[in-house]
Structures are given as structure tokens and as C-alpha cells.
C-alpha positions as CSV (number, residue, x, y, z in Angstrom):
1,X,31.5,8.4,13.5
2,X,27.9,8.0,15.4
3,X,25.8,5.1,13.2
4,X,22.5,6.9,14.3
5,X,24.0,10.0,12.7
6,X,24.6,8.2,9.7
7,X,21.1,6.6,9.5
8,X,19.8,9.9,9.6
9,X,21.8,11.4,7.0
10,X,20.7,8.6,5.3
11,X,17.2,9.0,5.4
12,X,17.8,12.8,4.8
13,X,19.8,11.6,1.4
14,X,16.6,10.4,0.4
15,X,13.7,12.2,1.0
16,X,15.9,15.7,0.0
17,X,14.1,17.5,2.8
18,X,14.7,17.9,6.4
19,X,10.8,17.8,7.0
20,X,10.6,14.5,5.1
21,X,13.4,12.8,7.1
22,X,12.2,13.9,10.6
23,X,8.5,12.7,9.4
24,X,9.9,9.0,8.5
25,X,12.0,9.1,11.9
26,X,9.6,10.5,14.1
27,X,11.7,13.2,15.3
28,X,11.8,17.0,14.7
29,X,13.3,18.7,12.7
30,X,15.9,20.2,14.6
31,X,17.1,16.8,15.8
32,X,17.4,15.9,12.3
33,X,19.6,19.2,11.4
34,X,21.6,18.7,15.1
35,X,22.4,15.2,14.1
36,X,23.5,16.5,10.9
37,X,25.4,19.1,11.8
38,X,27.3,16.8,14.4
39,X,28.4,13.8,11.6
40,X,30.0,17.2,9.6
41,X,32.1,17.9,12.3
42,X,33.1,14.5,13.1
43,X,33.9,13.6,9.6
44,X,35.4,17.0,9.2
45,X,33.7,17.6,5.7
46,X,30.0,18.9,4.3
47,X,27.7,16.5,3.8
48,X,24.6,18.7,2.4
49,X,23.9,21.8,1.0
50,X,20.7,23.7,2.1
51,X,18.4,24.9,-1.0
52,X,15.4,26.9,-1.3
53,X,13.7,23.3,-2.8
54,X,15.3,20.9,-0.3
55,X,18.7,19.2,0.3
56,X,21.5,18.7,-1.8
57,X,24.5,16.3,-1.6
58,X,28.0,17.4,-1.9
59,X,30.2,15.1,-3.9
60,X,31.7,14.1,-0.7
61,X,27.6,13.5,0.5
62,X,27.3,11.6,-2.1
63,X,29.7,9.2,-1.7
64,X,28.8,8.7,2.1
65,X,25.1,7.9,0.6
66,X,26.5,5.3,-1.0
67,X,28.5,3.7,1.6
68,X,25.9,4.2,3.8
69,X,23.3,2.4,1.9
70,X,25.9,-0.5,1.4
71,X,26.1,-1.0,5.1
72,X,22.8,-0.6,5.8
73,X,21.9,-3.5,3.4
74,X,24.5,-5.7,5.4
75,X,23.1,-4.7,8.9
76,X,19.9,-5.3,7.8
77,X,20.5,-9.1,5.8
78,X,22.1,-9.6,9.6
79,X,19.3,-8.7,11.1
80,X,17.1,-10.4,9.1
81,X,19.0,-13.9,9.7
82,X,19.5,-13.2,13.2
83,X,15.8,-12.6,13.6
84,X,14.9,-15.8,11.2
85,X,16.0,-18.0,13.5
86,X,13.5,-17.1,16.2
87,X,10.4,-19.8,16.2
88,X,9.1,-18.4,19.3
89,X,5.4,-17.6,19.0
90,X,6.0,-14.6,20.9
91,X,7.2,-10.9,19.8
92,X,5.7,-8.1,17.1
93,X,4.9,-8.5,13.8
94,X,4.9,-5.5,11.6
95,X,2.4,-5.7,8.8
96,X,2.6,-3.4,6.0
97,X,-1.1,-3.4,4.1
98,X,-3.5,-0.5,2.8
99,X,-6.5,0.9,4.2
100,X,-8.7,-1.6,2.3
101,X,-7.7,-4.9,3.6
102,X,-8.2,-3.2,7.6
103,X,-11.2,-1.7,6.7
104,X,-13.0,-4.9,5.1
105,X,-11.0,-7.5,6.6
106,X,-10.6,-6.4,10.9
107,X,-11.0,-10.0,11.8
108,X,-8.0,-11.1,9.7
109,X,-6.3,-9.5,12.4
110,X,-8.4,-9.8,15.7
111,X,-8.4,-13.7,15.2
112,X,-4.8,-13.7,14.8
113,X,-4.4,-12.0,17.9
114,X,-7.2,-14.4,19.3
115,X,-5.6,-17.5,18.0
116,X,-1.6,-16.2,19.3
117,X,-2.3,-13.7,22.4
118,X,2.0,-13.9,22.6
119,X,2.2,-12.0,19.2
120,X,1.6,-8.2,19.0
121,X,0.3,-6.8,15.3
122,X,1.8,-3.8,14.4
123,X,-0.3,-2.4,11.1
124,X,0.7,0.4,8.4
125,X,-1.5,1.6,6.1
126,X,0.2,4.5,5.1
127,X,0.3,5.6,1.4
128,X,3.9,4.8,0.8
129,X,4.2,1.2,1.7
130,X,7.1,-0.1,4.1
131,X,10.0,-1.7,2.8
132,X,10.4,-5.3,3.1
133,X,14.3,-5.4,1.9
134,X,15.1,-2.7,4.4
135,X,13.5,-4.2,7.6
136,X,10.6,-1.5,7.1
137,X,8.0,-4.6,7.8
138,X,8.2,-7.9,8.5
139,X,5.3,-9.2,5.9
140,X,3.2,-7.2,3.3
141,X,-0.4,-7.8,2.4
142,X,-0.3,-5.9,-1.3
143,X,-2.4,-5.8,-4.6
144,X,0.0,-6.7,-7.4
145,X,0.2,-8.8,-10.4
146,X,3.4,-8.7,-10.0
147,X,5.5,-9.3,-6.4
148,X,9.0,-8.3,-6.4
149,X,11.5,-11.3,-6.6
150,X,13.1,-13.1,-3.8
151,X,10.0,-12.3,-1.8
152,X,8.7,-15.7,0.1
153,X,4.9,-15.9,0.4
154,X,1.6,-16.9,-1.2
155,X,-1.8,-15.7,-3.3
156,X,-4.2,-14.8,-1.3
157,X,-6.9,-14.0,-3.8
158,X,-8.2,-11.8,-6.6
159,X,-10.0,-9.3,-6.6
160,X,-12.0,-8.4,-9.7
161,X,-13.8,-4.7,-10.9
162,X,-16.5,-3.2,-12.4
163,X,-18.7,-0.1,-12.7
164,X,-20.5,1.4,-9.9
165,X,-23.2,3.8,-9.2
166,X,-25.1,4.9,-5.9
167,X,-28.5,3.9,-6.5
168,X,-30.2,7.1,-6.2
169,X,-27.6,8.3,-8.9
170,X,-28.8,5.9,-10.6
171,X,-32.1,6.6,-10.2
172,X,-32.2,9.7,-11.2
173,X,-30.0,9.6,-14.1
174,X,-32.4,6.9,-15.5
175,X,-30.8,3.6,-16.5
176,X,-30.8,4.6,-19.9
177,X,-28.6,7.3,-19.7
178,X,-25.3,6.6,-22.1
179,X,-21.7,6.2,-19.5
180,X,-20.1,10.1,-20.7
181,X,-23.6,11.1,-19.2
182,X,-22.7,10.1,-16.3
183,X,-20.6,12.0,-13.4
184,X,-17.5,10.1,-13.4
185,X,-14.4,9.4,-10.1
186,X,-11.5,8.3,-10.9
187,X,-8.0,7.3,-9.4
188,X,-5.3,9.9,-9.3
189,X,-2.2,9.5,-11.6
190,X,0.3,8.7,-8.4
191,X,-2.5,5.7,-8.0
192,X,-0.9,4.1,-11.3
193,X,-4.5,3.2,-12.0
194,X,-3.3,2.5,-15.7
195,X,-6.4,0.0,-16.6
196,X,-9.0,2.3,-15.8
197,X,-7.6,5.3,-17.3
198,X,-6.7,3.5,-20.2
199,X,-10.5,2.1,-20.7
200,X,-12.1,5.4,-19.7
201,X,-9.8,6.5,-22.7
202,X,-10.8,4.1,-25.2
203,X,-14.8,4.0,-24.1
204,X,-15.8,7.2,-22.7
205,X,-12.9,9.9,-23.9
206,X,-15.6,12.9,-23.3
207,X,-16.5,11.8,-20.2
208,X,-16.5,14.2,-17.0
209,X,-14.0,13.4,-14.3
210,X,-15.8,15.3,-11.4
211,X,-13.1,14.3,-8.8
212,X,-10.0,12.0,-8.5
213,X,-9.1,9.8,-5.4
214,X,-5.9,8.0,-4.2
215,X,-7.2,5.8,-2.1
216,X,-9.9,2.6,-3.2
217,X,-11.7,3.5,0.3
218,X,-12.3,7.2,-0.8
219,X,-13.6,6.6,-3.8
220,X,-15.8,4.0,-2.8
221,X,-17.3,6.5,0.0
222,X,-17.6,9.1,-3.0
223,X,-19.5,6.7,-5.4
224,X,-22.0,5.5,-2.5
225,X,-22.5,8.9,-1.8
226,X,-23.9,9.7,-5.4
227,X,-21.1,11.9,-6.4
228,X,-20.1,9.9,-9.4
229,X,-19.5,6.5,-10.9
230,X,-16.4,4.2,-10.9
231,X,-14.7,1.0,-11.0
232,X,-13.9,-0.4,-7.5
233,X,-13.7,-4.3,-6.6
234,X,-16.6,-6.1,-6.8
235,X,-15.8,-8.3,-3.2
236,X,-16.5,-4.8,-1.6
237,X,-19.3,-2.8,-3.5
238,X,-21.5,-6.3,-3.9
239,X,-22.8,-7.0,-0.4
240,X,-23.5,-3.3,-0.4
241,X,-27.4,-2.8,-1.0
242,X,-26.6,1.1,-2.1
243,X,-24.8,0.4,-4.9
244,X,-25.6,-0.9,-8.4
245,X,-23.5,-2.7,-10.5
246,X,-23.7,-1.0,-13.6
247,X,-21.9,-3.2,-16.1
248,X,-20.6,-7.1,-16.5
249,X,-16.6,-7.3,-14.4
250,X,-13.8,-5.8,-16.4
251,X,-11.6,-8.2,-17.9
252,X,-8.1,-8.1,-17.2
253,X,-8.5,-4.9,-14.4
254,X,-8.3,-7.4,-11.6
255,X,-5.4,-7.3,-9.2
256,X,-4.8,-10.5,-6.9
257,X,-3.9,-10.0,-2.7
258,X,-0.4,-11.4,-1.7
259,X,1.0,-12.0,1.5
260,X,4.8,-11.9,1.1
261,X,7.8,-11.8,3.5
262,X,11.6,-11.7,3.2
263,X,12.8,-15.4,2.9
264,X,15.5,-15.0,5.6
265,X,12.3,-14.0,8.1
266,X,10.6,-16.9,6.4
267,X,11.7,-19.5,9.3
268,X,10.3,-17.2,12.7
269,X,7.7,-18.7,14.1
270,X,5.7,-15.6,14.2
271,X,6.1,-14.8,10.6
272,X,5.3,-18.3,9.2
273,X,2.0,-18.0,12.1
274,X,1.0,-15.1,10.3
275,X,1.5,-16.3,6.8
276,X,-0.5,-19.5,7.4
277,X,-3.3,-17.6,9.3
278,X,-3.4,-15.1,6.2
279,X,-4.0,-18.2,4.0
280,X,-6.5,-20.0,6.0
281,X,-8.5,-16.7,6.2
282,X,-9.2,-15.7,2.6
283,X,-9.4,-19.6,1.6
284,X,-12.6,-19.2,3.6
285,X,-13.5,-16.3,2.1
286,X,-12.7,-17.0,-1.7
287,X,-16.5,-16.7,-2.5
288,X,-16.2,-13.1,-1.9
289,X,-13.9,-12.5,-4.9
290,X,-15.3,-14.4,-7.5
291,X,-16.8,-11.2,-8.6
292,X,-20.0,-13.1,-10.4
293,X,-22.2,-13.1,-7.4
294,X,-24.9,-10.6,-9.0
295,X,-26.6,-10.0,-11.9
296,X,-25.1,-7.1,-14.1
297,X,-27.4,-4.1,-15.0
298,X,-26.4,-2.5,-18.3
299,X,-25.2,1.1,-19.3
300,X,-25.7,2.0,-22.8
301,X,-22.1,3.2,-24.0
């Protein structure tokens, strides 16, 4: 049996497509259905079955999806320790964040490049973030509440939200105007933005949903752009001149920032670099989340 064939059939066993698997491997798809074809004939058995909507597993597929995923898991705890006991402050670092931390926060990562010239940042901001359990990344920079267990790491901050409105939407709407006047953004379902949906529910239930983003950095474009109002964190739409803060901070829609690692990476010398420099950076910076540094305006519900 070749392991890189089975690693593929892996990935295929998960993403149900051939064009999803060689996307995640970054291969073509051809390679994907070669490698394929060649674990059938050296296992002597089909694997998948080839649908009009994707893959399917055969029961015999199925049970190699499970073994597989059982020894990937132990190749990648032993890679995990093996790489754990590595202080050099040398090597890569694969971060795993989203769009808003690069965008806002560049120097979070130039000065750790300054301050260790031995380490190379690798960054993902992709919309699916990369596992830590599988090896995907070496530390995560995510907005939760909530961090999965066994994760090592620390809060970084929080970030808090309110209502936001270009100001010459503001303008000429009139500040007067009631919020389900208003044109409103909002955050796709597959954003899990439950809070805001759930308020814009409760408070504005006629209101007009002109467009809906999955991404904070979209929607924030859209609403200084005038096409609309929404909630987007305050540490960002603040310092910004051409926007208006339209109502007091929501309470309870805030999310705080974690930096988090597997513990068996928690002892490199790279990782721990990069955890401390994360820390150091937004202690200095906590004044940009308290999310009271302006006076509210007020929209009359």
C-alpha cells in the first residue's frame, strides 16, 4: 500500500469530490483520480463510487476511511511531539487567522519577523480555517468565545460591536430616520452570525437586508461605501473618520481574539516565540478594543 495514496483517498473521503480533494492538495484532478485508481488495484478492492453529485464510499471505502483517519491521528500526535521538542528559534511557523487580523494588524507579523529573522511566517486566511489537531497549522489567531479543549494558548483581547453607517448615508437619510428605514448588510448564514441575526429579529424584523457578506472585511468595505448599515467591531470602524457610530456597543455581541496552539507544539521554541510576541502585541494595543472611545449618536428604533 502507498501512504500518499491513502492520504489522498483520505482527503477525497471527505470533501466527496475529486475537485475538492485536489483543491486542498494542490494537485489536479487527474493526479487525485490516478492516485485513486492505483490504491484500488493495490488493495484489490473499490474504494469509491463515482456519482453525478460527488464521491461515494463503498462499504469496503468506508472502512479504509476509518483506519485511515486512525492512523493519521497517530502520525500526526508523532509528529507533533517530535516537532515539540525543537527550541530552535529557526524554521516556519504556519499561522492560521482570517483576513481581519492581516488586514488591521500587518505589524503583528512584520515585527515578528523583525524581532526573529531565523523564523519564516507562513499565513492562511482562507475561509475554512486550518486544523490544529491534524497538523493543518501550527498556532491559530481565532474569534471565539469558546476555544476547543486541549488547545494551549492565551486571550488576546475582545473585540466589541455596534451599528455603523457611512456618513454620507447618514447624511442623507437624516439622523432621525427610524433603523427599518435604513438600508441594512448583514452576515450570511454560513457566517454563524447568530447575535446579529437574532437582534435584527427582535428590533428591526421589517427591515431591508440589501446584501449579505461572509467576510467582516467585506462588509465593512460595503458599509463605508454607503450601501447599508451594520454591526462590525468597534476597534476597526472607530479610528475611521467615514463612519458614524450610530448606536451605544451591543452587549453580549462581542467575541474575544485567541492565540492557541496544540500543547505537544507548546515547548518549540518558535511556537512559544510566537505566542509570547502575540501577547506582548495586543497588550499594547488593548485601548483599541475597549470599544467606548467615542461618543454614540442615536437611531430612533
Amino acid at each position: 500500500m502507498n501512504w500518499y495514496d491513502l492520504g489522498v483517498f483520505l482527503t477525497v473521503s471527505r470533501s466527496r469530490t475529486m475537485t475538492e480533494a485536489a483543491r486542498q492538495l494542490g494537485v489536479n484532478q487527474t493526479t487525485v483520480s490516478r492516485r485513486i485508481e492505483a490504491l484500488e488495484t493495490d488493495l484489490g478492492i473499490q474504494l469509491v463510487q463515482r456519482r453525478r453529485d460527488g464521491i461515494g464510499l463503498t462499504d469496503a471505502g468506508e472502512d479504509a476511511a476509518r483506519a485511515a483517519e486512525i492512523m493519521e491521528t497517530v502520525a500526526n500526535e508523532l509528529e507533533r511531539k517530535l516537532v515539540g521538542v525543537d527550541a530552535l528559534l529557526a524554521g516556519r511557523v504556519t499561522v492560521t487567522t482570517t483576513d481581519v487580523i492581516t488586514h488591521y494588524h500587518p505589524d503583528l507579523f512584520t515585527s515578528f519577523a523583525a524581532r526573529y529573522p531565523a523564523i519564516e511566517l507562513e499565513i492562511n486566511t482562507g475561509s475554512t480555517p486550518l486544523s490544529l489537531a491534524r497538523r493543518e497549522a501550527d498556532v491559530a489567531i481565532r474569534w471565539t468565545l469558546h476555544p476547543a479543549e486541549g488547545l494551549f494558548g492565551r486571550r488576546l483581547a475582545r473585540a466589541e460591536y455596534a451599528l455603523y453607517a457611512a456618513e454620507e448615508l447618514v447624511r442623507s437619510m437624516g439622523r432621525d430616520a427610524g433603523l427599518a428605514a435604513w438600508p441594512w448588510l448583514a452576515f450570511t448564514a454560513a457566517s454563524n452570525a447568530t447575535l446579529t441575526d437574532a437582534w435584527m429579529e427582535a428590533n428591526v424584523p421589517e427591515a431591508t437586508v440589501v446584501c449579505r457578506y461572509d467576510h467582516t472585511l467585506s462588509m465593512y468595505a460595503a458599509i463605508r461605501a454607503g450601501s447599508g448599515i451594520g454591526f462590525i467591531p468597534c476597534a476597526f470602524a472607530d479610528p475611521d473618520p467615514g463612519l458614524v457610530r450610530l448606536q451605544g456597543v451591543q452587549p453580549d455581541f462581542g467575541y474575544d481574539l485567541w492565540c492557541l496552539t496544540h500543547p505537544d507544539l507548546s515547548r518549540t521554541g518558535r511556537i512559544r516565540a510566537f505566542l509570547q510576541h502575540a501577547g506582548e502585541y495586543f497588550d499594547a494595543r488593548q485601548c483599541l478594543y475597549s470599544g467606548a472611545s467615542v461618543t454614540d449618536s442615536q437611531v430612533n428604533p
